[in-house]
ROSE-4610 file (N, C-alpha, C; in Angstrom, 1 decimal, always signed):
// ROSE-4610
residu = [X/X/X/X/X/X/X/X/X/X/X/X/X/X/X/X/X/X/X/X/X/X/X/X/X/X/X/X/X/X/X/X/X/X/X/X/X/X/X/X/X/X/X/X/X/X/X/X/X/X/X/X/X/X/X/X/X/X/X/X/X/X/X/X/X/X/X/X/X/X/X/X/X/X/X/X/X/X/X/X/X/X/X/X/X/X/X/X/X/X/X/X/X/X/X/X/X/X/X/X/X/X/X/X/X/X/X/X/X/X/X/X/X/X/X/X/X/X/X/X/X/X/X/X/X/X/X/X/X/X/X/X/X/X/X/X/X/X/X/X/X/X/X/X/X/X/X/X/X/X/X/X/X/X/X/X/X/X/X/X/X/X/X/X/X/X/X/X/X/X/X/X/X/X/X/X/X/X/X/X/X/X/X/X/X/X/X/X/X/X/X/X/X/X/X/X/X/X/X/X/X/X/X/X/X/X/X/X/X/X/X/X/X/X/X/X/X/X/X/X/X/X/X/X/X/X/X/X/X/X/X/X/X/X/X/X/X/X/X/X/X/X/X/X/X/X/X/X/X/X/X/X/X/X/X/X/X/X/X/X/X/X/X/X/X/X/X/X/X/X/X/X/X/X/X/X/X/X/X/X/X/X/X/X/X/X/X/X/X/X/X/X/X/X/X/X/X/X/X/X/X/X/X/X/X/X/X/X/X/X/X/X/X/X/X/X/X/X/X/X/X/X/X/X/X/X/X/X/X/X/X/X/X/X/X/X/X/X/X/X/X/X/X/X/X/X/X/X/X/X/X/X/X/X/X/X/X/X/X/X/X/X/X/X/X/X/X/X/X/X/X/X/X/X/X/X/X/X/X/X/X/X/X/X/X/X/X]
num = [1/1/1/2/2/2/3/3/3/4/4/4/5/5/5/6/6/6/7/7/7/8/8/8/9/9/9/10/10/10/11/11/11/12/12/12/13/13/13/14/14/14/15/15/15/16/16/16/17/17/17/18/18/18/19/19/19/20/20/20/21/21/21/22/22/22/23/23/23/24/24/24/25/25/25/26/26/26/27/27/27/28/28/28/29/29/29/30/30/30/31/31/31/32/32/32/33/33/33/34/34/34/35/35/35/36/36/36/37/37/37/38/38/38/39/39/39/40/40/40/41/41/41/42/42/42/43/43/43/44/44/44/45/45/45/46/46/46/47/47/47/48/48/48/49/49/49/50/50/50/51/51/51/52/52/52/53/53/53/54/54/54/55/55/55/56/56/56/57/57/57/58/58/58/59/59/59/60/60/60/61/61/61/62/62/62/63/63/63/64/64/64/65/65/65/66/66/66/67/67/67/68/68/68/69/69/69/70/70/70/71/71/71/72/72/72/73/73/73/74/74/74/75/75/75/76/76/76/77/77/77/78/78/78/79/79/79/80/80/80/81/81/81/82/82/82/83/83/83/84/84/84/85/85/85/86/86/86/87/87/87/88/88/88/89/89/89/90/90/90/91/91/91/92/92/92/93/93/93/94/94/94/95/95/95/96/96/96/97/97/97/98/98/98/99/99/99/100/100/100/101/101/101/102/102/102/103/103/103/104/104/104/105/105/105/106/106/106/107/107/107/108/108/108/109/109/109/110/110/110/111/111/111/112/112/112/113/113/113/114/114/114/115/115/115/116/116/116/117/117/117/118/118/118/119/119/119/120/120/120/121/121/121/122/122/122/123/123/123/124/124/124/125/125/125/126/126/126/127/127/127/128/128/128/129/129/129]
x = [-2.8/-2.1/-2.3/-3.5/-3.9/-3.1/-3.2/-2.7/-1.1/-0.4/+1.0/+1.3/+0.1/+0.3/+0.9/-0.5/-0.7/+0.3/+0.9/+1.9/+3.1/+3.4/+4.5/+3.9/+2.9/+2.5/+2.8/+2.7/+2.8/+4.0/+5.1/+6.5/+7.2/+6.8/+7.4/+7.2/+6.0/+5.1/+5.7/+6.2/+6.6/+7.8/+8.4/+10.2/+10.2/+9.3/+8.8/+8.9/+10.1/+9.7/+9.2/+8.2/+7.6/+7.5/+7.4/+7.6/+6.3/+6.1/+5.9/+3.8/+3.2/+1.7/+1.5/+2.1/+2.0/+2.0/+1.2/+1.2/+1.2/+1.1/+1.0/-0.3/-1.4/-2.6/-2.6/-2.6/-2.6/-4.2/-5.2/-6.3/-6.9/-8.3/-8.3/-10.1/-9.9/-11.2/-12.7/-13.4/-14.5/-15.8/-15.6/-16.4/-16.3/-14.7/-14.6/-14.2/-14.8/-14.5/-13.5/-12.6/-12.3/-11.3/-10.9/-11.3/-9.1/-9.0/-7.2/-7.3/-5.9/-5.6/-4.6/-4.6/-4.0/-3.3/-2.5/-1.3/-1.7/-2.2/-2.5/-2.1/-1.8/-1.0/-2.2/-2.0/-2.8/-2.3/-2.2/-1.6/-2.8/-2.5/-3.3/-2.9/-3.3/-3.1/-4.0/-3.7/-4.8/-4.8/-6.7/-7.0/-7.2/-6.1/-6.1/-7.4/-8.6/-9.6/-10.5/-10.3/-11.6/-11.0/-9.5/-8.9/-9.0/-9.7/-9.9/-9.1/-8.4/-6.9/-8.6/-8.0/-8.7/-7.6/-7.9/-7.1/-6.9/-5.9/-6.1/-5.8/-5.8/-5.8/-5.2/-4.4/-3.5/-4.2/-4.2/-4.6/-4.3/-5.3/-4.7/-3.6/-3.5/-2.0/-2.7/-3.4/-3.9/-2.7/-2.5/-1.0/-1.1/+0.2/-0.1/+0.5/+0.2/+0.8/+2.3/+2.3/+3.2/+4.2/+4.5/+5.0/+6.3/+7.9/+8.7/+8.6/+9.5/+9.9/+9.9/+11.0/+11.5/+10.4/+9.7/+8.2/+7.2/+7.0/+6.3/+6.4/+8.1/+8.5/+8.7/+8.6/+8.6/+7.3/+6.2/+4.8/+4.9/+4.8/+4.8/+6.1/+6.5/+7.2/+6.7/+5.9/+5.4/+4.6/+3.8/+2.5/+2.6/+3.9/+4.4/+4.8/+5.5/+5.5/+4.4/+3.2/+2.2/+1.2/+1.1/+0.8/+1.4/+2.7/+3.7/+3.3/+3.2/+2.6/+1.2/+0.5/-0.6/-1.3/-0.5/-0.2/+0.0/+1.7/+1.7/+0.4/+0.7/-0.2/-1.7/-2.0/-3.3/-2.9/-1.9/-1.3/-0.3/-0.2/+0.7/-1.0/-0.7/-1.8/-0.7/-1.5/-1.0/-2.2/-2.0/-2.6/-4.5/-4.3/-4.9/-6.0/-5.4/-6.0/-5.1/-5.3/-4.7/-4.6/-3.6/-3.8/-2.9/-1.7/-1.9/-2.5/-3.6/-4.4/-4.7/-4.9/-5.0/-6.8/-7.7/-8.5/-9.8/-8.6/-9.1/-9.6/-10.7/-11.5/-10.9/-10.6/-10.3/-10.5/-11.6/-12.1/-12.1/-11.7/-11.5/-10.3/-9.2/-7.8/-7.5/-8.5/-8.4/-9.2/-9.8/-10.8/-9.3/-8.3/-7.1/-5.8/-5.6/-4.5/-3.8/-4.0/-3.0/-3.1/-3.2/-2.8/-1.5/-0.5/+1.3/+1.7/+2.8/+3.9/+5.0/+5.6/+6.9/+7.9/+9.3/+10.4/+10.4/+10.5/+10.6/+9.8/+9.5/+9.2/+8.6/+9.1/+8.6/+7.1/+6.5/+4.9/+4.4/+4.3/+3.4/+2.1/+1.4/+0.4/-0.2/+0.2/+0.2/+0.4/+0.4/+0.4/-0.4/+0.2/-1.2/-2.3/-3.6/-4.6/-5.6]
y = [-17.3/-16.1/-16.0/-16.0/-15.7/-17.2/-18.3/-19.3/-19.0/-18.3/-17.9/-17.4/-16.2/-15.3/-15.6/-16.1/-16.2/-17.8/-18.8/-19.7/-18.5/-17.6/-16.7/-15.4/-15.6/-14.8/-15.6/-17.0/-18.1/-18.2/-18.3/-18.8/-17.7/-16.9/-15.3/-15.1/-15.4/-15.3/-16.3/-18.1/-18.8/-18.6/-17.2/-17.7/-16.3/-15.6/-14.6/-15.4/-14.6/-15.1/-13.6/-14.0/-12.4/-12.7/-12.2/-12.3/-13.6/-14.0/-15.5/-14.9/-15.4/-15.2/-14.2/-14.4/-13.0/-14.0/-13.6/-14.4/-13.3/-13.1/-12.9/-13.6/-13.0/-13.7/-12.9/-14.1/-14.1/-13.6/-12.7/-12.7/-12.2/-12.4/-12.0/-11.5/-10.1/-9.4/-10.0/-10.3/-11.0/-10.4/-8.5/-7.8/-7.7/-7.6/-7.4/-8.3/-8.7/-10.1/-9.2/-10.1/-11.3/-11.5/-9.8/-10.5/-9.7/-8.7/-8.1/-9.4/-9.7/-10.4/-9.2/-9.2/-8.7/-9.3/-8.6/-9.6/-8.6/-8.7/-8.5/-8.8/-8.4/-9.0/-9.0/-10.6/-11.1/-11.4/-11.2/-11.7/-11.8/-13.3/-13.3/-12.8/-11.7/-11.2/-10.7/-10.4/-9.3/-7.9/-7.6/-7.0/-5.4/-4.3/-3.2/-2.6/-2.7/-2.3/-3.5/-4.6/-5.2/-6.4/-6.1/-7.5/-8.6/-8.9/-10.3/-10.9/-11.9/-12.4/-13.0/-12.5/-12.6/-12.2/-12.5/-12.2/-10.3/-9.9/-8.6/-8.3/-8.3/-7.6/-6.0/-6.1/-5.0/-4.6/-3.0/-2.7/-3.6/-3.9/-4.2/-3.6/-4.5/-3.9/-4.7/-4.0/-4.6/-5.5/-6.1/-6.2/-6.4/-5.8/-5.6/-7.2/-8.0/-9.3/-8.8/-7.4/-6.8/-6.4/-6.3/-5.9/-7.1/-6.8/-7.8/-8.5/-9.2/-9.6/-8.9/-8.1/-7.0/-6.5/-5.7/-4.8/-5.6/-6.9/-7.6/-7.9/-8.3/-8.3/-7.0/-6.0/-4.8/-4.6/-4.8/-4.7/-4.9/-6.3/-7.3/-6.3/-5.8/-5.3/-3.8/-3.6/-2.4/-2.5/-3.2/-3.5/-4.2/-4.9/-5.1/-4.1/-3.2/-2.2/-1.6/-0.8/-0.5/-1.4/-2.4/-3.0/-2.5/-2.6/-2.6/-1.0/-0.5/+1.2/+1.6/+0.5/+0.6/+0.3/-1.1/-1.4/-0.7/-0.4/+0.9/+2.4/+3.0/+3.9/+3.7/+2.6/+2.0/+1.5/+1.2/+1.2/+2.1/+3.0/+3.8/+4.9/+5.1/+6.2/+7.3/+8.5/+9.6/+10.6/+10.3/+11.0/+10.0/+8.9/+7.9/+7.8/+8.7/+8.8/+7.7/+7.8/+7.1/+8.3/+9.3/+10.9/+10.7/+9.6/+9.0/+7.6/+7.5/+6.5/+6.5/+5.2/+5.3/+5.7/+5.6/+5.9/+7.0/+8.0/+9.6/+9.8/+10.4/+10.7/+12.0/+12.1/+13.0/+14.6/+14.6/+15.7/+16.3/+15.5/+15.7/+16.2/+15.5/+16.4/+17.7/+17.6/+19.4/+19.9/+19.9/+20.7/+21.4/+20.2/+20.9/+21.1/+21.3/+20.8/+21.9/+23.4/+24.7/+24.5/+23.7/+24.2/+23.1/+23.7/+23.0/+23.5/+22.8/+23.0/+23.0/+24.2/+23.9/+25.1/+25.0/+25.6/+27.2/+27.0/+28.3/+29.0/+30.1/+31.1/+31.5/+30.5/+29.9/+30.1/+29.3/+28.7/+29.9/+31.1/+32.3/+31.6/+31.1/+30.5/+30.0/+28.6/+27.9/+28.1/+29.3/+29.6/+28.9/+28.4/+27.9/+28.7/+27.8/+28.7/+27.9]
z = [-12.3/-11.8/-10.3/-9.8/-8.5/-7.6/-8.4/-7.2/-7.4/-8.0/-8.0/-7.2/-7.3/-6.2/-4.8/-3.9/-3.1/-2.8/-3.8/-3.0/-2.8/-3.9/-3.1/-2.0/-1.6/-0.1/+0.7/+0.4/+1.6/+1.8/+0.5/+1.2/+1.9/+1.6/+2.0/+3.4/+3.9/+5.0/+6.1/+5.2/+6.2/+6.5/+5.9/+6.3/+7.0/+7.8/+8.3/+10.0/+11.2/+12.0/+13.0/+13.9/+14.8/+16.4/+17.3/+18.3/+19.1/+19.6/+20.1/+20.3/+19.9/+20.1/+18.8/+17.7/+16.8/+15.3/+14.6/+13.2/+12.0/+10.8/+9.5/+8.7/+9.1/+8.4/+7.0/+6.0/+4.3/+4.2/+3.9/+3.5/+1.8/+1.9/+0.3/+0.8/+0.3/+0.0/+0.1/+0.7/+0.1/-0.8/-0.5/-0.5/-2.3/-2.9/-4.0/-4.9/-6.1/-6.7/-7.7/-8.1/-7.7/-6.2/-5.6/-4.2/-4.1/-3.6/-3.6/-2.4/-2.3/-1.3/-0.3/+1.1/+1.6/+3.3/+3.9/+5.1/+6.4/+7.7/+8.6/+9.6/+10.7/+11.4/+12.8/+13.3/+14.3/+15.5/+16.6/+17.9/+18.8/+19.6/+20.8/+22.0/+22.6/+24.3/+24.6/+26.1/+27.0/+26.7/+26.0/+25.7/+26.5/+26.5/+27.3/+28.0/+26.7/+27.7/+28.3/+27.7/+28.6/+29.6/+29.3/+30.4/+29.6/+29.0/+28.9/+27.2/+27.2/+26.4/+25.2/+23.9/+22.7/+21.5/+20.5/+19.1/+19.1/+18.5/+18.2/+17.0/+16.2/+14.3/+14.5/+13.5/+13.3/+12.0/+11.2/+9.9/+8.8/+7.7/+6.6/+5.7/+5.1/+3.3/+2.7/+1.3/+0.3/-0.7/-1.2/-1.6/-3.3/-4.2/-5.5/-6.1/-7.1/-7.3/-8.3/-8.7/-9.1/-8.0/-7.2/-5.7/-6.2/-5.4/-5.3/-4.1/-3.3/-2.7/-1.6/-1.9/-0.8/-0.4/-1.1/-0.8/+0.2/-0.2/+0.8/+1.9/+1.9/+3.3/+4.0/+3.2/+4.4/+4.7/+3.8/+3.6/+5.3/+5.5/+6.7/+8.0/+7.3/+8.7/+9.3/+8.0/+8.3/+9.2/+9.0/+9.6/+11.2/+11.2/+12.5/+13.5/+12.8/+13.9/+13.8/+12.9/+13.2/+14.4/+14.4/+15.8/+16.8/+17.1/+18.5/+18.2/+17.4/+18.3/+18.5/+18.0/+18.4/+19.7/+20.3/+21.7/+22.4/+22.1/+23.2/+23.3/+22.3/+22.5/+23.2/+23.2/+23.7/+25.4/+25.8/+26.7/+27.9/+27.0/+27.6/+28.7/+29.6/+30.1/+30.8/+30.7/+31.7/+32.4/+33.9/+34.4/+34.3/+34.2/+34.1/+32.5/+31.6/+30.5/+29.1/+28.1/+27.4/+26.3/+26.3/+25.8/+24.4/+24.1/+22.8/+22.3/+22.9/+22.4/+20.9/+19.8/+18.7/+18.4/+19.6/+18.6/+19.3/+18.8/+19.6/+18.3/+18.4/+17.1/+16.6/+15.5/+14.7/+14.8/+14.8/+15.4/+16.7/+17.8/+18.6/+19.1/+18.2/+17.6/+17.2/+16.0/+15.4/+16.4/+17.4/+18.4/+19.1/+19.5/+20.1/+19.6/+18.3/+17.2/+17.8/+17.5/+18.2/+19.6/+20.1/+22.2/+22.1/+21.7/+21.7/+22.7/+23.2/+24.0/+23.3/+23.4/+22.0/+22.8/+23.0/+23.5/+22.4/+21.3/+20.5/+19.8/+19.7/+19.8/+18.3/+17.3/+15.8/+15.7/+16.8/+16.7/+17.6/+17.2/+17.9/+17.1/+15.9/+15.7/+16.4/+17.1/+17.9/+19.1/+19.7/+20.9/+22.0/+23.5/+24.1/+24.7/+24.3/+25.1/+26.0]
């Protein structure tokens, strides 16, 4: 069953085209036997904060061997644009900050979740302070 699988991860994968320095890496769990396999997306470029051109990995998708066709290949597109907004947002700065950067800690969010900017008059909750 598992080598079923994964030849249909592979053909799925190879008829997958993505923008030029950008792949679809097939992986499989090592932590958990017998091991979910899951599809990542890998590109080589220059790295926003340290300058210097190295691989970058996008989140994993655990993937179900029950999943169709279609599911996979959105699986894989999902995860493609989750990269390209992870880029940008890691890229975009204002005011020389990176203020939607992806990896503003959490808490550091809810510290300012109510200070909105919002036209109507809806969010007296959310008032700024």
């Amino acid at each position: 069953m598992a080598e079923e699988f994964i030849d249909r991860l592979n053909r799925i994968v190879d008829d997958i085209e993505l923008a030029e320095h950008f792949a679809v890496v097939i992986g499989k769990d090592p932590d958990n036997e017998p091991g979910r396999f899951y599809f990542q997306i890998q590109c080589w470029r220059k790295d926003v904060i340290t300058g210097e051109m190295g691989f970058g990995y996008g989140g994993k998708a655990y993937l179900s061997p029950h999943a169709s066709d279609s599911e996979l290949v959105q699986t894989v597109f999902g995860l493609y644009k989750g990269y390209w907004e992870h880029e940008a947002r890691e890229s975009f700065q204002w005011r020389g900050r990176r203020v939607f950067g992806p990896h503003i800690a959490t808490e550091a969010l809810w510290e300012v979740a109510r200070k909105v900017d919002v036209r109507s008059a809806k969010h007296l909750e959310d008032a700024r302070s």
